[in-house]
C-alpha positions as CSV (number, residue, x, y, z in Angstrom):
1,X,-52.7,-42.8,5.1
2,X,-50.5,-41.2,2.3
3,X,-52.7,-38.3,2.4
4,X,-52.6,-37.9,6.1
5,X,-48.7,-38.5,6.1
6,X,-48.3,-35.4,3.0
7,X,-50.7,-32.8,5.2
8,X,-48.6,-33.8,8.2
9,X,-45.3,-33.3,6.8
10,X,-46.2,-30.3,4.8
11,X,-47.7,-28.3,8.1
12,X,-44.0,-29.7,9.3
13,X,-42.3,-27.7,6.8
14,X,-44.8,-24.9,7.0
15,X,-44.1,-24.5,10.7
16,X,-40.3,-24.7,10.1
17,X,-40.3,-21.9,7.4
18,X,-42.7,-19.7,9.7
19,X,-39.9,-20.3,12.6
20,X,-37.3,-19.3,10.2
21,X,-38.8,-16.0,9.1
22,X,-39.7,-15.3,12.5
23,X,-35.9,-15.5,13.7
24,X,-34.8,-13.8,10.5
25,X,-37.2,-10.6,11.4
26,X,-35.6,-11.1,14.8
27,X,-32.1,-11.2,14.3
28,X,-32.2,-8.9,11.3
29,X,-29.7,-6.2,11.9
30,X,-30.4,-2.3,12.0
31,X,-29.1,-1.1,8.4
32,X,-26.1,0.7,9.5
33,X,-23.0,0.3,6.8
34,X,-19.5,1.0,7.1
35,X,-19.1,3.9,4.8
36,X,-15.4,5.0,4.6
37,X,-12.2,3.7,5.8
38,X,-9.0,5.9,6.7
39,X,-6.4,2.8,7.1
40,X,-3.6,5.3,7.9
41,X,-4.6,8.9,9.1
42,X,-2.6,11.7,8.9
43,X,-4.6,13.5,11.7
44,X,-5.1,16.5,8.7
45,X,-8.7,16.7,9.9
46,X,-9.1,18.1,13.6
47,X,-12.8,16.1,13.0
48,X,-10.3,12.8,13.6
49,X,-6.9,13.7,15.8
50,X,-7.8,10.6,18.3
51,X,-4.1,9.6,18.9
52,X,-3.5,6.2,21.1
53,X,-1.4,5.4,24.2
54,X,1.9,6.0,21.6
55,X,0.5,9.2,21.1
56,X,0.2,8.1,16.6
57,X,-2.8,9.4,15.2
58,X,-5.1,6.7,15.1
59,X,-7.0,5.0,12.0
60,X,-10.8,5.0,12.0
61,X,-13.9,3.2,10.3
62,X,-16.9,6.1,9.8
63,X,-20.2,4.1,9.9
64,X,-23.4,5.6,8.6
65,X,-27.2,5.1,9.5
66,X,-29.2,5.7,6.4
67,X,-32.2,5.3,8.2
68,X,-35.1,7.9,9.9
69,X,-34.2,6.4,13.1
70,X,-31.3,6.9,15.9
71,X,-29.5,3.2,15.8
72,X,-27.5,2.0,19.1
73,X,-24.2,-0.1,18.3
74,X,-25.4,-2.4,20.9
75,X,-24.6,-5.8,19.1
76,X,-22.6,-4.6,16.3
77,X,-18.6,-5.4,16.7
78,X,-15.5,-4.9,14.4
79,X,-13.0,-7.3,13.6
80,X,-10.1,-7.4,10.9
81,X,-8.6,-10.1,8.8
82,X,-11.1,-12.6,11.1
83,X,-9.7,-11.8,14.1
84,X,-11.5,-11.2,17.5
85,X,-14.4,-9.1,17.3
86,X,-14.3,-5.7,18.5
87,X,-17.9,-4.7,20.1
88,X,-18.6,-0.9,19.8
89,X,-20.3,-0.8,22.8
90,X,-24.1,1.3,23.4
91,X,-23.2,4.6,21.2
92,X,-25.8,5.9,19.1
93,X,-26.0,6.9,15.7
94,X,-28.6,9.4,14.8
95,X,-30.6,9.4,11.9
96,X,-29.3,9.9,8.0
97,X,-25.6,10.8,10.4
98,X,-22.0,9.1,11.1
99,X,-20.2,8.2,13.9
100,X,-16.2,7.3,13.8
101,X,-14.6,4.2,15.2
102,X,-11.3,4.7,16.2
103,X,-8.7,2.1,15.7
104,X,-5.6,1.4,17.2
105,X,-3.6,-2.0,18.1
106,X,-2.0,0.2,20.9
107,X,-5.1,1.1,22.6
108,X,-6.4,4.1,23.9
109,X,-6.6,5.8,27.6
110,X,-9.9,6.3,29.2
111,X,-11.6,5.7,25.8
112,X,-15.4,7.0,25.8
113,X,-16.0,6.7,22.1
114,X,-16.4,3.9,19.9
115,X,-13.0,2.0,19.6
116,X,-11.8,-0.9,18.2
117,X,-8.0,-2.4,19.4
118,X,-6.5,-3.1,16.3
119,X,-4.8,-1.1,13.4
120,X,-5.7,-1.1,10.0
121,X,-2.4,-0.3,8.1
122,X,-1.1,1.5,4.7
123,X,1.2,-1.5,3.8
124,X,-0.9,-4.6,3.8
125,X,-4.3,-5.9,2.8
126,X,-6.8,-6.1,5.2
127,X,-10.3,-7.0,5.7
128,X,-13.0,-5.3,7.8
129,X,-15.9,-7.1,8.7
130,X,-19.1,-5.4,10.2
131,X,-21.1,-8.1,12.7
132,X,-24.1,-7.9,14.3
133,X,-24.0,-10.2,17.1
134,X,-23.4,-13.6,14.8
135,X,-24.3,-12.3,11.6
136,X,-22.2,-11.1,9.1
137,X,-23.7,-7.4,8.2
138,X,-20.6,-7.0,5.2
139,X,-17.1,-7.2,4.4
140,X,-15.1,-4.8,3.1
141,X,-11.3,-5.7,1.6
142,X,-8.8,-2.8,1.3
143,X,-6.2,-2.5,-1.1
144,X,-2.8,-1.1,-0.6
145,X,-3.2,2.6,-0.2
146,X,-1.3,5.7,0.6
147,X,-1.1,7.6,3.4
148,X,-4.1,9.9,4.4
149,X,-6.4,8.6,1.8
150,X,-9.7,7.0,2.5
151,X,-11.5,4.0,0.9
152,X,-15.1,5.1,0.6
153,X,-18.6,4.0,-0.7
154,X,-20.5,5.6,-3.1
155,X,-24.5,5.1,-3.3
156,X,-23.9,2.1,-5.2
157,X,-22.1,0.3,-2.6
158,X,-18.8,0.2,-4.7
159,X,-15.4,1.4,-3.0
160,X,-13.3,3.8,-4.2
161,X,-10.2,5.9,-3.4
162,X,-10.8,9.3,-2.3
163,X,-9.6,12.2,0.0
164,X,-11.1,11.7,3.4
165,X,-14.0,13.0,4.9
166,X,-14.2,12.3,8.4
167,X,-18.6,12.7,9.4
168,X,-19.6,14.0,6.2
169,X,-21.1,12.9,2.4
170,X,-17.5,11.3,0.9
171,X,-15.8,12.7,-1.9
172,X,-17.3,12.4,-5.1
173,X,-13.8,12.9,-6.9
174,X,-11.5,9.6,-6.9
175,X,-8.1,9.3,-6.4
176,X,-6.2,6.7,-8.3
177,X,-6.8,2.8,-7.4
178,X,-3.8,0.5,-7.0
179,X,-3.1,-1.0,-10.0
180,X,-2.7,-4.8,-10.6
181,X,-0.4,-6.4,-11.9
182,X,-1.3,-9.7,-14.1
183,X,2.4,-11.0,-12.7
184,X,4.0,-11.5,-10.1
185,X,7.5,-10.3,-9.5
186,X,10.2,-12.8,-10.0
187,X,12.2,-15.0,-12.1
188,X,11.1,-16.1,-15.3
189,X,12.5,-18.5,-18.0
190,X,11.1,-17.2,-21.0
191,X,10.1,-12.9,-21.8
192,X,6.3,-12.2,-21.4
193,X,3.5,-9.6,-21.6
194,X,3.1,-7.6,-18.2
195,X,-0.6,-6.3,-18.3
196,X,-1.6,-3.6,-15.7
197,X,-5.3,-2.8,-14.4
198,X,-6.5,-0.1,-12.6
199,X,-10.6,1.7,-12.3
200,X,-12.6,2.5,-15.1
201,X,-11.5,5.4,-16.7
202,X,-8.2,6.0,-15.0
203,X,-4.9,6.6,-16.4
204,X,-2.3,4.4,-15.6
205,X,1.3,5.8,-15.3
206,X,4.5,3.8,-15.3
207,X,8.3,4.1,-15.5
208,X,11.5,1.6,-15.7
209,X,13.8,3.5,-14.0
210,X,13.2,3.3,-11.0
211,X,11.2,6.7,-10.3
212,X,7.6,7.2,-8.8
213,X,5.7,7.9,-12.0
214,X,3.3,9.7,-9.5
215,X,5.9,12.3,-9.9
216,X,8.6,11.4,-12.6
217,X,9.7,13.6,-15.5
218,X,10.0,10.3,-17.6
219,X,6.7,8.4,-16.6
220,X,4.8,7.0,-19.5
221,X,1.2,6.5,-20.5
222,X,-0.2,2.8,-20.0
223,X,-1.6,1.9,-23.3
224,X,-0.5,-1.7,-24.5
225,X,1.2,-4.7,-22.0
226,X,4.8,-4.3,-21.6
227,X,7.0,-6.5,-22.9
228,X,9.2,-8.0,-19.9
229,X,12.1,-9.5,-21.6
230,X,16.0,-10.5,-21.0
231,X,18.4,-8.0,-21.0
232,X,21.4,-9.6,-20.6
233,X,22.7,-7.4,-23.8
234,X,21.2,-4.2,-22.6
235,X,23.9,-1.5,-21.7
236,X,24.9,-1.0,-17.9
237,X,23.4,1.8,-16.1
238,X,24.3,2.5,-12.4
239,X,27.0,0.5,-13.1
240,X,29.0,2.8,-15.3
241,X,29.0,5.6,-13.2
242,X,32.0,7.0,-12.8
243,X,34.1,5.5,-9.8
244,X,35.9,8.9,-9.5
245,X,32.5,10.4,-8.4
246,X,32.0,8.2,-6.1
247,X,35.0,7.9,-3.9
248,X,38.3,9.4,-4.7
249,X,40.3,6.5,-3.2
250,X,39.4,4.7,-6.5
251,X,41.1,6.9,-9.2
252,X,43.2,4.3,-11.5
253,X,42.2,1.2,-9.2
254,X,38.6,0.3,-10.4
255,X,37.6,-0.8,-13.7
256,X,34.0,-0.6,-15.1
257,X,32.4,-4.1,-15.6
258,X,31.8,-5.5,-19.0
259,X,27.7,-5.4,-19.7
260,X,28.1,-9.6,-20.0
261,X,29.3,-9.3,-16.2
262,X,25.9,-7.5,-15.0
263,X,22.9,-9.4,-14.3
264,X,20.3,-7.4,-15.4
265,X,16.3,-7.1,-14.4
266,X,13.1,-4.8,-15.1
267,X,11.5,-2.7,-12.7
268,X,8.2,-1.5,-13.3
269,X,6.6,1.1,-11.3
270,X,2.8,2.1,-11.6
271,X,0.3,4.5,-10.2
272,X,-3.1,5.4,-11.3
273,X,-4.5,8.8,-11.6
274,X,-8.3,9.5,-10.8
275,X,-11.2,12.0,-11.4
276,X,-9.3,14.1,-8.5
277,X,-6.5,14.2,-11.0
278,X,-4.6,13.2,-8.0
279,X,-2.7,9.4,-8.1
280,X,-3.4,6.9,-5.5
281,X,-0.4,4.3,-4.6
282,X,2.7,3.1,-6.4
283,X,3.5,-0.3,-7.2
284,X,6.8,-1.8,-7.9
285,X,7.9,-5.0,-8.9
286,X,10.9,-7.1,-10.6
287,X,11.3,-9.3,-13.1
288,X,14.2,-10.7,-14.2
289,X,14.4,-13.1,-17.3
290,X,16.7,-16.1,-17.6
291,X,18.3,-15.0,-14.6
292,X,17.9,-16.6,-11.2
293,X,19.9,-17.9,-7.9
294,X,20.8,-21.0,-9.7
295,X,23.4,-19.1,-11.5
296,X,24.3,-17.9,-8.2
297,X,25.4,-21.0,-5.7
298,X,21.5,-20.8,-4.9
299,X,21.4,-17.6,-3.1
300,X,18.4,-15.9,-2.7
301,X,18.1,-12.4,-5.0
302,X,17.4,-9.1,-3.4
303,X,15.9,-6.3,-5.4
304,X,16.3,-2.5,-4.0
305,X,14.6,0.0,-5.8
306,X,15.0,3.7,-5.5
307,X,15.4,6.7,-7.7
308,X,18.6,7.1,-8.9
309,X,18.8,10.7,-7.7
310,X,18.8,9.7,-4.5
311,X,22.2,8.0,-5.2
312,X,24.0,10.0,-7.6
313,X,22.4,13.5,-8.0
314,X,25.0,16.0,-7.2
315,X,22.3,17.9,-4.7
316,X,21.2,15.0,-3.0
317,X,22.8,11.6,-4.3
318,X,24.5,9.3,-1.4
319,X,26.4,7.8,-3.2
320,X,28.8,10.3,-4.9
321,X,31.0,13.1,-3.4
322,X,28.5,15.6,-4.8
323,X,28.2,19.4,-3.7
324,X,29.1,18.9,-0.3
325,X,32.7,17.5,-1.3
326,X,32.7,20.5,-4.0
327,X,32.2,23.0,-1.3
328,X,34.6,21.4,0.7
329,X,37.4,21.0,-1.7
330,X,36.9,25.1,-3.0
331,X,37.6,25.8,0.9
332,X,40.5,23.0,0.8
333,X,42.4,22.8,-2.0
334,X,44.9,20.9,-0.2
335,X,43.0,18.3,1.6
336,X,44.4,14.6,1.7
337,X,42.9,12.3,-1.2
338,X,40.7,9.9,1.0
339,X,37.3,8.7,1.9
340,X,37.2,10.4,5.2
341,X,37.0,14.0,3.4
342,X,33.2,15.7,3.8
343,X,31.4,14.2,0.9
344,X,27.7,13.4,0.3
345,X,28.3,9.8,1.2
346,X,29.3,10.0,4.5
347,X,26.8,13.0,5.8
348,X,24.2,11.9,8.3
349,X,20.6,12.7,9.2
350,X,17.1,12.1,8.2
351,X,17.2,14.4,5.0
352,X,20.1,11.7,3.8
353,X,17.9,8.8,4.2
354,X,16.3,7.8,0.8
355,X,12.6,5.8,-0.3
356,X,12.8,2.5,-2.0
357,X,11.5,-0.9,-1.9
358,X,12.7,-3.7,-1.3
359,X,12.0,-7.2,-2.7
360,X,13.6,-10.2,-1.3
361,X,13.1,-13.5,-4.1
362,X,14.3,-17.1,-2.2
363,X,15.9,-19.9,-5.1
364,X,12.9,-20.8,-6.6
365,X,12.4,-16.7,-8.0
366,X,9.1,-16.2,-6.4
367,X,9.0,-13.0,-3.8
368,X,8.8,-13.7,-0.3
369,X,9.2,-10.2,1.1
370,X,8.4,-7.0,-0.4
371,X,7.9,-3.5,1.3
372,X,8.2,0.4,1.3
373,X,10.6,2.1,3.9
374,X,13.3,4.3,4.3
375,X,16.9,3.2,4.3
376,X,20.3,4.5,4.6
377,X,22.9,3.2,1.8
378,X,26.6,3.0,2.2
């Protein structure tokens, strides 16, 4: 009886494992593979000027079929950060070519290509996930990247930065990864070691004051972890401008604040530079030490960062009277002394707007909002 009762559960599980490989050679998906990832076009390549109902160049997914065989997208679908899945409907990819999804959250008129309604993004993570029917075929996580830069494949199946190249072989050449930072930006009781990562082989550039080391006269090699430390004793800055430069109303009126009256943090600003010799995106973050909103009735701390030109370059700085009050003050020596005068701080128009980032820390230090964007300071 023991015998029989062995041979009958082992042609059991024989059956069982023949019924599994049998579904597995039946569900097994074509090998298509998402090859490169545009997350925010520029519409630079005519190969991929889809715009959407908004009429915004859309961002796209090119898939490739390494295969010797045309493979429909019947079955396959796209979906982002495990959202609903997009199917891609019956288009065919031929053999050893591409084929570009389109992606938009806006949508697209009287779409006959492959399409997905959702939009990738510049600013924030996401995650693409490739399906076929239920299956998982991969999942691909993007980092924060520029505009008009692709996150492509290489034969190895590792992702890298590059310049895109919509239905073609991607770019061997890498442009910078985003760099990591091993902390986050916040308040912090005691100084610490700020470590920054990027790819193998890449050189990692960063500043403290407050310009894009992608382009900055002052950026500085990454070698060793930067010590992030309180500066409570460190000179002001911005804050010992002259007040005269800035508004005339305040000749004799304002004082300079004392360095002890200045709460003081460090803002670090990376990029990484690739074989392209071209960087990818810039990371910013704050730290202050030994200072935080408990000093401060509990308020939460908001960080703006921008480069200083921006604010008190003569050319271009919005907040100082600058050339435009010098032009106007050769052509009127007699004006009246007030801040309703032409001056670079009250001019108007995009070319006024500056860059920066913003960084919004609640009372416990830690950074609930941080972004990129374009704002107007008065």
């Amino acid at each position: 009886m023991g015998l029989k009762r062995v041979s009958v559960i082992g042609l059991c599980l024989a059956a069982v494992a023949a019924v599994v490989m049998l579904a597995a050679v039946i569900i097994r998906p074509p090998k298509i593979y998402i090859s490169e990832i545009c997350p925010s076009n520029s519409e630079t390549s005519k190969k991929t000027a889809m715009q959407d109902k908004n009429g915004e160049p859309s961002d796209w997914i090119e898939i490739y079929n390494p295969t010797n065989k045309d493979i429909s997208l019947t079955g396959f679908s796209l979906s982002k950060n495990g959202g609903g899945d997009q199917p891609l409907g019956g288009y065919v990819i031929k053999a050893h070519d591409y084929i570009i999804v389109y992606c938009s959250s806006a949508g697209f008129e009287n779409a006959d290509f492959p399409h997905a309604d959702f939009s990738i993004g510049k600013v924030s993570e996401a995650e693409i996930i490739l399906k076929y029917d239920s299956l998982q075929c991969e999942s691909i996580k993007l980092p924060k990247l520029n505009k008009g830069v692709s996150y492509s494949k290489n034969a190895k199946g590792e992702m890298y930065v590059s310049e895109p190249t919509p239905l073609a072989a991607n770019a061997e050449k890498t442009i910078g990864d985003t760099p990591v930072f091993s902390q986050a930006a916040g308040s912090y009781e005691k100084a610490f070691d700020l470590e920054i990562t990027a790819g193998e082989s890449q050189t990692v550039y960063y500043t403290t004051d407050g310009t894009d080391p992608a382009t900055s006269d002052t950026r500085k090699v990454y070698e060793n972890a930067l010590r992030i430390d309180d500066r409570s004793d460190d000179e002001n800055v911005l804050s010992a401008y002259d007040p005269m430069k800035i508004q005339l109303d305040y000749r004799d009126s304002i004082k300079l604040p004392d360095k002890s009256a200045v709460d003081k943090g460090t803002v670090i600003r990376a990029c990484a530079e690739g074989t392209s010799g071209k960087c990818g995106k810039t990371v910013t973050a704050t730290y202050f030490v030994d200072v935080s909103s408990a000093d401060h009735n509990d308020l939460p701390i908001v960080s703006i960062t921008t480069d200083p030109d921006g604010l008190f370059n003569e050319k271009t700085g919005i907040y100082c009277l600058g050339d435009v009050y010098k032009e106007y003050d050769e052509e009127n020596p007699d004006h009246p002394w007030n801040g309703s005068i032409p001056a670079n701080y009250n001019q108007r128009g995009r070319e006024w707007e500056k860059e920066c980032y913003v960084e919004y820390f609640d009372s416990e230090g830690n950074s609930l909002i941080s972004q990129d964007c374009g704002i107007r300071i008065q």
